[in-house]
C-alpha positions in Angstrom: 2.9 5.7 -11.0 1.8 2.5 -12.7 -0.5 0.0 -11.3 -1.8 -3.8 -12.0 -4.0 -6.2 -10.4 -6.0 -9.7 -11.3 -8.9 -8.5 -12.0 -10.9 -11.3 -10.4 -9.1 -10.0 -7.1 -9.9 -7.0 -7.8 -13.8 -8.0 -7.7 -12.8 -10.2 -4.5 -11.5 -6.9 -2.5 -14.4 -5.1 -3.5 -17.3 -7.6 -2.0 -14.9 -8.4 0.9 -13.8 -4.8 1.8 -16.3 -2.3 -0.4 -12.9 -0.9 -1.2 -11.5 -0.9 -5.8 -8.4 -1.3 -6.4 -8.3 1.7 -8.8 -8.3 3.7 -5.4 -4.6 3.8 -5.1 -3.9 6.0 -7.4 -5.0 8.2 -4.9 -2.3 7.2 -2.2 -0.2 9.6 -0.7 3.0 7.9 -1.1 5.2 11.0 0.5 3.2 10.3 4.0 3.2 7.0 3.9 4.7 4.0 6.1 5.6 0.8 4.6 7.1 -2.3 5.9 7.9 -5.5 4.4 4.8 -8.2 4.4 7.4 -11.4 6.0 5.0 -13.7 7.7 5.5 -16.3 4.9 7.4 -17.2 2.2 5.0 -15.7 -0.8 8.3 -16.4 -3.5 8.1 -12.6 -3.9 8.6 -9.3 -2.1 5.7 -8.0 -0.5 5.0 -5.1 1.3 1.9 -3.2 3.0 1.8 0.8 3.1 -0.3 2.5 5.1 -1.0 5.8 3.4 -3.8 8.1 3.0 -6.2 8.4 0.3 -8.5 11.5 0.1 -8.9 11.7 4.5 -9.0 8.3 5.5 -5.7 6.0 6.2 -5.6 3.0 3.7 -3.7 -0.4 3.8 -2.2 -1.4 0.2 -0.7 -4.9 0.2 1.7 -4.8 -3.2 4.5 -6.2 -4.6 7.0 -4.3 -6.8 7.5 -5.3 -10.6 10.4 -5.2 -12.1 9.6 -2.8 -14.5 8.6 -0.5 -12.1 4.6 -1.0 -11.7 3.2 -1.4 -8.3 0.8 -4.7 -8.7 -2.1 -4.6 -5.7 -2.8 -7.6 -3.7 -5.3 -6.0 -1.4 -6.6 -2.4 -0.6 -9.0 -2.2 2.7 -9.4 0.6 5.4 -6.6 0.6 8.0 -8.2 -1.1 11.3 -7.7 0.9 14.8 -4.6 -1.3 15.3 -3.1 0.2 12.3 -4.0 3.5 12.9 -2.6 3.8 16.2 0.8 2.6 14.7 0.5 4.7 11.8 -0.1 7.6 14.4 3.0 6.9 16.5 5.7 6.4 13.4 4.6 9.6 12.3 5.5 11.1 16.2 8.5 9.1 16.4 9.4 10.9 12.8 9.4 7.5 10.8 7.0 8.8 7.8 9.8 9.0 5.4 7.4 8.3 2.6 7.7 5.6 0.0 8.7 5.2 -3.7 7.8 2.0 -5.0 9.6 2.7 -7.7 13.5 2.6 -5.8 15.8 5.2 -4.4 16.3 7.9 -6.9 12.9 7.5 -9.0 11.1 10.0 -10.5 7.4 9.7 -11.3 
């Protein structure tokens, strides 16, 4: 899996959350729970995954590129809120996983 970022974001996320970017490569994307970032219109698709990465639950705000390559927006700790929802889709049986790449990639 590819990733991208603005590197001047990247240093933003990291004095704001303590948190690099070059962390997601780490994601567990078979675990994880995504869902569509829709609170306003940002001219692109965005989405936030809640995944893990090493043992502690992550959220990755990202958009998809056309060519395949994931490019991060944020990457912070998931807050208790989060956590708690992450814990119930994965009771309810909603953890399908994610491939930012599309149905029927490989990587």
């Amino acid at each position: 899996m590819a990733y991208e970022w603005d590197e001047a974001k990247r240093q933003a996320n990291l004095a704001k959350h303590g948190v690099d970017f070059a962390l997601a490569a780490d994601l567990e994307w078979n675990t994880a729970l995504t869902v569509p970032d829709t609170r306003f219109g940002y001219g692109e698709e965005r989405n936030t995954t809640f995944g893990f990465i090493r043992d502690r639950l992550y959220a990755l705000v990202w958009t998809p590129r056309a060519d395949g390559v994931v490019r991060i927006i944020s990457l912070r700790k998931a807050n208790r809120r989060e956590v708690r929802i992450y814990g119930w889709a994965n009771e309810q049986g909603r953890l399908a996983g994610t491939d930012p790449a599309g149905p029927g990639s490989h990587h």
